[in-house]
C-alpha positions as CSV (number, residue, x, y, z in Angstrom):
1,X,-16.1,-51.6,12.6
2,X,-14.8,-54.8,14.4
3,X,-15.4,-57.9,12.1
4,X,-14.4,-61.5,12.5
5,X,-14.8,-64.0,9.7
6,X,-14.4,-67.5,10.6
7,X,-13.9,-70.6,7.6
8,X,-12.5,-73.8,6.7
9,X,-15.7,-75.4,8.6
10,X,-16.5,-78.8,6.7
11,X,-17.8,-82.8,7.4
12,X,-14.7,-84.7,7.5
13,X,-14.4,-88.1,8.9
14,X,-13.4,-90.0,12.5
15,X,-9.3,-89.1,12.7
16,X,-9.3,-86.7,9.7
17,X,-8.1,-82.8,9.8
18,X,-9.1,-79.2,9.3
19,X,-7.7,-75.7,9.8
20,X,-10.2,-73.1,10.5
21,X,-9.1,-69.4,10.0
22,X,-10.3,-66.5,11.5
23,X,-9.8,-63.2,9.9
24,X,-10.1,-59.4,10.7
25,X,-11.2,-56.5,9.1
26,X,-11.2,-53.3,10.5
27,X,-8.7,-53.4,12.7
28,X,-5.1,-55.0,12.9
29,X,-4.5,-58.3,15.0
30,X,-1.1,-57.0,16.5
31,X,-2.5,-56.0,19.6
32,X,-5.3,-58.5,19.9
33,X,-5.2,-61.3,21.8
34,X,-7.4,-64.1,20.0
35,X,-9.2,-67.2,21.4
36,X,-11.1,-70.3,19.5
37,X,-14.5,-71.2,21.1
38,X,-16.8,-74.1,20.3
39,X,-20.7,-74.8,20.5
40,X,-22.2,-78.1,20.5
41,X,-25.9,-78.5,20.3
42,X,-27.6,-78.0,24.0
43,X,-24.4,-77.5,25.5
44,X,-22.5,-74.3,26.8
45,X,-19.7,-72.8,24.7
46,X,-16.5,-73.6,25.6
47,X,-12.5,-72.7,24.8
48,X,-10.9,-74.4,22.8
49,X,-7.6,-72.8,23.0
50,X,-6.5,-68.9,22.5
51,X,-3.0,-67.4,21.5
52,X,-1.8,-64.2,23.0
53,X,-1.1,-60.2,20.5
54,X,2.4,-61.1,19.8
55,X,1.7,-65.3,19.1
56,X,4.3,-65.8,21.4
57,X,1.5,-67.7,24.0
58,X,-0.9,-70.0,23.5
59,X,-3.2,-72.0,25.9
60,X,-5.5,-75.2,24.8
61,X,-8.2,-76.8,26.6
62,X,-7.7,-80.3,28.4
63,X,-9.6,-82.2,25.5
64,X,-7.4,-80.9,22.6
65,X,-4.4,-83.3,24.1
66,X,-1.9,-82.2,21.1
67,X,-4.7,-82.4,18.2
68,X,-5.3,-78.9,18.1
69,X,-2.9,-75.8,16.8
70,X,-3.5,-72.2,17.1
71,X,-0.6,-70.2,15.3
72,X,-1.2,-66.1,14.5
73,X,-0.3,-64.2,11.3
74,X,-0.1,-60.7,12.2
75,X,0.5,-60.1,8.5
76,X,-2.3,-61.9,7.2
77,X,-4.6,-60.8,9.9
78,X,-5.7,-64.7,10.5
79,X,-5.2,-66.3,13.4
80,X,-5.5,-70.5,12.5
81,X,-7.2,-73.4,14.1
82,X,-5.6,-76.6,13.0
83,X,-7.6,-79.4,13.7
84,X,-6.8,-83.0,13.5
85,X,-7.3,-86.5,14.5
86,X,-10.6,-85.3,15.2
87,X,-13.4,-86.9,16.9
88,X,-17.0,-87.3,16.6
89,X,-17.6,-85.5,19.9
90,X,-15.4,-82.3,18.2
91,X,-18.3,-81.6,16.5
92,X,-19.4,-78.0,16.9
93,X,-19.8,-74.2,16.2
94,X,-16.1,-73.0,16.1
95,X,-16.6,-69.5,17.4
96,X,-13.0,-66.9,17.6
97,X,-12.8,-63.8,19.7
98,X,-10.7,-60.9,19.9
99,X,-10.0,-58.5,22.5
100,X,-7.4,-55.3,22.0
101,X,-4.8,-56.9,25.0
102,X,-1.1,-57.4,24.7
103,X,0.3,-60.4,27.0
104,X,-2.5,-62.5,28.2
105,X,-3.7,-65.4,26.0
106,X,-7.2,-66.6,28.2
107,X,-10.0,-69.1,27.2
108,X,-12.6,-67.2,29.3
109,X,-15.5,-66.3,27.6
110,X,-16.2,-62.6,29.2
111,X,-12.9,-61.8,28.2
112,X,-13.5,-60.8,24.7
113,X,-15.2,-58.6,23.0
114,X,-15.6,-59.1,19.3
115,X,-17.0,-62.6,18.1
116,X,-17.2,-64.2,15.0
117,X,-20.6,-65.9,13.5
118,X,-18.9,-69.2,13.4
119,X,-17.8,-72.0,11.2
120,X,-19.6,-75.9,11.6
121,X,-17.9,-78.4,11.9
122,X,-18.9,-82.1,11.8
123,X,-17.2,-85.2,12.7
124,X,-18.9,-88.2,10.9
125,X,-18.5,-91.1,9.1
């Protein structure tokens, strides 16, 4: 059975940092492509960036501007989420998703098929 197990969730402060990993059991991430997904009270979920089977493409959303870094270990079975100079209005459910697919990395929702439970974060002083 697909399972994705997302952590590294935390408070941390206006401008501080955080890497969030998702990892898989059950299956092997070589031919998955992988996306990051946040929630923020009353509003939709959105992508946040996603990284393609072989790590070798990666997409981010407008709002990440450079702060944000998805990287894949195929070894590890983790895909990461580094987070920094974050902001209060980064303050959400991280979500990831996984869908068996070499060669596309895609931050659209009905792409995937496996999802995480999620990891909070919270951006406050």
């Amino acid at each position: 059975q697909l399972q994705l197990v997302e952590s590294g969730g935390g408070l941390v402060q206006p401008g501080g940092s955080l890497r969030l990993s998702c990892t898989a059991s059950g299956f092997t991430f070589d031919n998955y492509a992988i996306g990051w997904f946040r929630q923020a009270p009353g509003k939709e979920r959105e992508g946040v960036s996603c990284i393609s089977a072989d790590g070798g493409t990666t997409n981010s959303a407008g709002f990440v501007k450079g702060r944000f870094r998805i990287s894949k270990d195929n070894a590890k079975n983790t895909v990461y989420l580094q987070l920094s100079s974050l902001k209060p209005e980064d303050t959400a459910v991280y979500y990831c998703a996984a869908k068996r697919q070499k060669f596309i990395a895609t931050m659209n929702l009905a792409f995937y098929d496996s999802w995480g439970q999620g990891t909070q974060v919270t951006v406050s002083s």
